[in-house]
N, C-alpha and C positions, 0 to 999 in steps of 0.2 A: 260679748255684750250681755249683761247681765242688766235688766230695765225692773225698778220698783216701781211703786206706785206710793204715793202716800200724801199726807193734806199738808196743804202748801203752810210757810213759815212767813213770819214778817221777814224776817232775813232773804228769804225767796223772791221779795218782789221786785230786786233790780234785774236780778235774771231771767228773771219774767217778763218784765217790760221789754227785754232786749232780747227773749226768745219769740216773745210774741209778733215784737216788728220784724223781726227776720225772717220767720214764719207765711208773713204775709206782705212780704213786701214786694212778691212776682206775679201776687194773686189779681186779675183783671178785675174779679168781683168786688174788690176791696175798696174801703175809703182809707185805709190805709191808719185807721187811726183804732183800731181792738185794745191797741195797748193803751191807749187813754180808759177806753169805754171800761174794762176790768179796772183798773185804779179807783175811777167813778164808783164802781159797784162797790168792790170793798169795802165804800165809807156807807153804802147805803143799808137803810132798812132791809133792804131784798136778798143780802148777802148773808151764806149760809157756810162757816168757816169749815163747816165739814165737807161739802160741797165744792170748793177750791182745790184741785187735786193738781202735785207736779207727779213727774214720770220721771227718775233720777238715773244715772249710770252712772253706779259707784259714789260719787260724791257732785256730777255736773247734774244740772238739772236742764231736763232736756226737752219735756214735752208738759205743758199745762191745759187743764181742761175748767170751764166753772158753768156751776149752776145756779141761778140764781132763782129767786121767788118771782110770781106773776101772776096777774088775776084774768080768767075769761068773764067777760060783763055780758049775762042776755038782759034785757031791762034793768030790773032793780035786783036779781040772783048776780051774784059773786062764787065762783069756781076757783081754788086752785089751781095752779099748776108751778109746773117750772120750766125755768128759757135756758135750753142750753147756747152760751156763748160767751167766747168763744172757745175750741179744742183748737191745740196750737203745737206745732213739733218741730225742733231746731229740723232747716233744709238738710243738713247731713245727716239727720235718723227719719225722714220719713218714707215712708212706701216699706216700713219692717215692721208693722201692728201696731207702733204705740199708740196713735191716736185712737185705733179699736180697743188696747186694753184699759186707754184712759177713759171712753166712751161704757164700758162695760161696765168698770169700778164703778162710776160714778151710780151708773143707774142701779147697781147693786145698795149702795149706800145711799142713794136718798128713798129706794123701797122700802130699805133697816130704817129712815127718819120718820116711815109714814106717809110718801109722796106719791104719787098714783099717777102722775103722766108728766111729759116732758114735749116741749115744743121748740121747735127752730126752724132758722131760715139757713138753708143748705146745700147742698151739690144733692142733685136727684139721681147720682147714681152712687153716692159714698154709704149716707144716710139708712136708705133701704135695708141694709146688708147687717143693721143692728136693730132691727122689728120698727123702721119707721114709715110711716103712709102718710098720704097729703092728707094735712088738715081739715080740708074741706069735705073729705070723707065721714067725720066727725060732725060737721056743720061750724069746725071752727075758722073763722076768718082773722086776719090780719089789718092793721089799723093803716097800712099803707102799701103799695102798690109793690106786688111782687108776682111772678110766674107761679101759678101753684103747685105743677112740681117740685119748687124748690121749699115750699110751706108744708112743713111737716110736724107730726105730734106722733108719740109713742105713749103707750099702756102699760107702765112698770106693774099693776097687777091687774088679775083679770076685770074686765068690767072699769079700770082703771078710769075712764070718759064716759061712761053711761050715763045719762040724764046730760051732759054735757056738749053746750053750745053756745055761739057769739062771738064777742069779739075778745081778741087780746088787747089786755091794757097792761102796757110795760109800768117797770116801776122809774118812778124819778132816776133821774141818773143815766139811764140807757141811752136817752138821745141828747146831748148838750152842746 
């Protein structure tokens, strides 16, 4: 098995759609519908085509990850950030890194676009293991009800969240 990395194609997004529901469709956490919510994004403002990454073997496309744009609001301050969701790996290639190397690329490449943290809602023991901590540690909060272990933000470079606090405010499209 020989796994690339590389930013996803329009031709990409049928296998997408049907790596992603595959991906998650034994997941308890799940509403079962990611593969809508990526389609959603694509069309949005918030989508960042560099940031759309598949994981190919050979020529199948096997594992997809996206990043997309997001604001923390403290009163009238606006923060960047970005949401990662979702990282997704066909059932027959996961537990072999890809999801880690898709996890890695990405945050390599939106550091290269100028992006300084990344946030998501996640398994508190997968997460971890690629420099993430609970958000709340930051003082950043989420706009709806989740465990906070599973509320996490990473610092793609140093001081990445300093001055940085409030809440997340997703972009259009994320919840529909």
């Amino acid at each position: 098995m020989s796994i690339n990395i590389r930013q996803e194609q329009p031709t990409d997004y049928p296998f997408v759609f049907s790596l992603i529901e595959a991906a998650f469709r034994q997941e308890s956490m799940s509403d079962h519908t990611e593969q809508h919510l990526v389609e959603r994004l694509r069309q949005s403002a918030a989508f960042i085509p560099e940031l759309s990454l598949v994981a190919v073997d050979g020529e199948k496309v096997v594992g997809h990850i996206l990043l997309t744009k997001l604001k923390i609001k403290r009163g009238e301050q606006e923060f960047d950030s970005l949401s990662l969701a979702p990282v997704a790996v066909l059932p027959a290639y996961q537990h072999q890194g890809i999801g880690g190397m898709l996890i890695r690329e990405a945050h390599e490449i939106a550091r290269q676009l100028g992006h300084r943290s990344v946030l998501l809602v996640g398994h508190e023991n997968y997460y971890p293991r690629f420099g993430y901590k609970r958000a709340s540690s930051f003082g950043i909060n989420f706009p709806f009800e989740a465990p906070d272990e599973n509320c996490m933000a990473i610092e793609l470079t140093e001081n990445g969240l300093a001055g940085v606090s409030g809440t997340v405010v997703y972009p259009k499209g994320f919840f529909e």
